[in-house]
N, C-alpha and C positions, 0 to 999 in steps of 0.2 A: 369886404370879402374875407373869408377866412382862408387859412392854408390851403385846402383842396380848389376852391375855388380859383385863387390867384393862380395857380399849377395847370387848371384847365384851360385857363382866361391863357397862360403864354403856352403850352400845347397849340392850341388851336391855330393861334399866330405863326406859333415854329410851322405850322405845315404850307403853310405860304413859301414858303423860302425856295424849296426846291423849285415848285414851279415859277415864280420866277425867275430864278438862275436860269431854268429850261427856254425861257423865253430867251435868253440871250447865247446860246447854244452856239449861233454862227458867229457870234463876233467873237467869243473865245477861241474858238475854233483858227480864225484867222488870226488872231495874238498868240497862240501856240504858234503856227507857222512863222511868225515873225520871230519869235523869239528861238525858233529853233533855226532860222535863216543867220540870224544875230551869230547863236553859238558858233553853227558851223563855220562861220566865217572868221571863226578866233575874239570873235565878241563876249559879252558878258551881260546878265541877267539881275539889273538892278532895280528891285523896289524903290519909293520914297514913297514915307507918309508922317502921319502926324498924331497924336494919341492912339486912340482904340487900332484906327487902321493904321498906324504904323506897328503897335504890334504886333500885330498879325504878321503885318510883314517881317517883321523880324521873324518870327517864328518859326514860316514859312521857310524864309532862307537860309535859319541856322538848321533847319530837320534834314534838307535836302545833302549838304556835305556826309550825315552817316549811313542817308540810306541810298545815293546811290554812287558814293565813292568819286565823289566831285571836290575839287578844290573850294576852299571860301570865297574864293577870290570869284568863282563861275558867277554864283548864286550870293547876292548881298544883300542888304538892306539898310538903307539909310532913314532914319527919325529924328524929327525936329526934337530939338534941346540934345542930341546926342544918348550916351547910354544911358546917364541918370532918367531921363524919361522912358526907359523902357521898362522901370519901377514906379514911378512918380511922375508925376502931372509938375510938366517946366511950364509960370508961367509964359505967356505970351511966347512963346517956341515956334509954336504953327503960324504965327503972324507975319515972320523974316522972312522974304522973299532972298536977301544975301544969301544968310545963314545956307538956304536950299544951293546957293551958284557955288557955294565958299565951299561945302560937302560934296557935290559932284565934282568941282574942282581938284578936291583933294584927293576924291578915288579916282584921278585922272578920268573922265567920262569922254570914251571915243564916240567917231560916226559908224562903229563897228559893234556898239554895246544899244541893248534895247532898254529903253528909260519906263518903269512900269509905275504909272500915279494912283495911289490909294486914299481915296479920300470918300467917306460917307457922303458929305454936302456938296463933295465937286464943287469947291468953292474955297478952300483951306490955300491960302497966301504958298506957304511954304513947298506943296504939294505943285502948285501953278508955277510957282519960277521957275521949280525943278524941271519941268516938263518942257516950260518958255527956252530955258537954258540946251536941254535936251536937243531941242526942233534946231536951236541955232549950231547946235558942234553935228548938226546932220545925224542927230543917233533917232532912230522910230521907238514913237512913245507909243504907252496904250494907257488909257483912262479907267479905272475900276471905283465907282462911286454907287448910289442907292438909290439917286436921282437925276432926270435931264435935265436940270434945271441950275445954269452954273458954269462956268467959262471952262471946266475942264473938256464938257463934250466939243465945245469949238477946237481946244488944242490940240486933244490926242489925236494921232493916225486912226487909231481902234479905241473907240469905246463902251466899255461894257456898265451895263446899270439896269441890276435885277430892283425892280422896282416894290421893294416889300409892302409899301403902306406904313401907315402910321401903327408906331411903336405904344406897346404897354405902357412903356413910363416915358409919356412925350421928353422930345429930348439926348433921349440916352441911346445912340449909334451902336452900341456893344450889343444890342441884344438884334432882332432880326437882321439888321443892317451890316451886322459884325459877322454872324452866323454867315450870313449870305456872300461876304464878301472872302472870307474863310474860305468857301467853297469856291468859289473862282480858280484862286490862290494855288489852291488843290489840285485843280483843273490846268492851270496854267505851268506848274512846275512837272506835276507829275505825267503829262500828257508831251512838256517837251522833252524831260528826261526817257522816256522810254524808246520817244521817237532819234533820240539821239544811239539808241542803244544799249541804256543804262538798265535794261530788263529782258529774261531770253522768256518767251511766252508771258503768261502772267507771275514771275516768279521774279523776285529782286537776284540781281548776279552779281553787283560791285559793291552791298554796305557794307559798312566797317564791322570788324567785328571788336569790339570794347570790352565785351566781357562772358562769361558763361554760356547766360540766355542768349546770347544773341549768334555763338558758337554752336550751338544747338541747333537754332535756325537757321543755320547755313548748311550742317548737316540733311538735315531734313528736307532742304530746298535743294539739294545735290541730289537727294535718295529720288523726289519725286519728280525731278529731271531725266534721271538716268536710267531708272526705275530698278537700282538697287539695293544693294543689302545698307541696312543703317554701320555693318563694322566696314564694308569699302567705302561708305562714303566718306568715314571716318580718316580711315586711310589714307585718301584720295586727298580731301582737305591739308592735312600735314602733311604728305608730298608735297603739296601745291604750295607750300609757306602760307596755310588761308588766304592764297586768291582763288577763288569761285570759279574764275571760266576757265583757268586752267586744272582743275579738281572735274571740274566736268566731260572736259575735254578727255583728259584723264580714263573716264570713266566710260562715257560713251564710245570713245575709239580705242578701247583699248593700251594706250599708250604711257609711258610713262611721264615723268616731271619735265622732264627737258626737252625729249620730242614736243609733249602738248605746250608747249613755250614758244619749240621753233614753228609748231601749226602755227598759234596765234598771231609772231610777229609776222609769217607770212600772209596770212591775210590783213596784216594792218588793224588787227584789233578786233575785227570784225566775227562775232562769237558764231554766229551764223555760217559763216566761211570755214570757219578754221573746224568747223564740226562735218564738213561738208554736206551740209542741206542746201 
């Protein structure tokens, strides 16, 4: 095949993806719930995987601390062979079944925290103990792999496995399998974060703001909340010391920095309350 060719040959294959994701719709659905059960109860949100799907997981868990104002500590993710594998292929890493008890061991793993497995083959050693270990300290696991075929469906509480088919280049988990499992990922943080709170309509309210651009974007996401001038949102923001829901608060009720402070603490955080809707 030449270039255009091989590019049509994996198109056609990416459009698989979703619908299978879509086939598994409700069992995501109920892994959000769990893991928003998890949060609320003072629990914590931890990946384990092992190459391709451990990065992702990583990914997944280090995006979520800037955009919606979450400790590290909520959202983690653990990878066979540790960081150097989140560069580099550690041999034999995914094969420790220890390694997996020795890492949830060390991020102290409650019956309070939801244990999430990422494994293409649902069959990855490392990915299984974690989850074996998991079930035993009473924490709810969920399974996230590309096929039923593999002892993880037996273990997790919830497992999901959009079933893509056979890959372009037999083999290689990174491309549909990875694509697919990405989207879960998606689905799973970003559907418990907002149900936590962490979003007022469709609009982020708690990321960080780190630099310029993303100062801008909080701007803008004030103005199309409030539905005012881009110089008070401006305003509003530096008042606020750039927190978001009190810039809003701000803004929609009229009030100043320390009133829309004592709104918030009295509703107990609750952005919805404290705006009175």
């Amino acid at each position: 095949m030449n270039s255009l060719e091989i590019i049509r040959l994996m198109n056609r294959e990416d459009r698989k993806v979703a619908a299978a994701v879509e086939r598994e719709v409700p069992a995501i659905a109920r892994a959000v719930d769990a893991i928003v059960r998890a949060l609320r109860g003072g629990g914590r949100l931890i990946y384990v995987g092992a190459g391709s799907s451990g990065r992702l997981a990583i990914l997944d868990a280090a995006e979520c601390q800037p955009t919606f104002g979450i400790s590290r500590e909520t959202v983690q993710a653990l990878i066979a062979g540790g960081r150097r594998a989140i560069t580099s292929a550690v041999e034999g890493a995914e094969d420790s079944v220890k390694n997996a008890v020795k890492d949830l061991r060390r991020a102290k793993l409650s019956r309070r925290d939801v244990v999430v497995g990422v494994a293409a083959s649902a069959t990855t050693p490392y990915v299984l103990g974690a989850v074996k270990y998991a079930k035993k300290k009473g924490a709810a696991t969920i399974g996230v792999a590309a096929n039923r075929v593999g002892q993880l469906m037996k273990l997790a509480d919830i497992f999901i496995a959009p079933e893509v088919g056979p890959e372009v280049l037999t083999g290689s988990t990174r491309l549909k399998a990875g694509t697919a499992q990405k989207m879960v990922l998606n689905m799973l943080s970003t559907a418990a974060m907002v149900e936590m709170g962490h979003a007022y309509e469709n609009l982020l309210i708690d990321m960080e703001m780190t630099n310029q651009k993303l100062e801008g974007r909080a701007v803008r996401i004030l103005q199309a909340a409030s539905g005012k001038s881009v110089s008070a949102a401006e305003h509003a923001l530096r008042s606020a010391r750039h927190n978001m829901r009190v810039g809003l608060i701000m803004l929609r009720r009229g009030a100043d920095a320390a009133t829309a402070r004592k709104l918030l603490a009295k509703a107990k955080g609750n952005l919805r309350a404290a705006l009175g809707e």
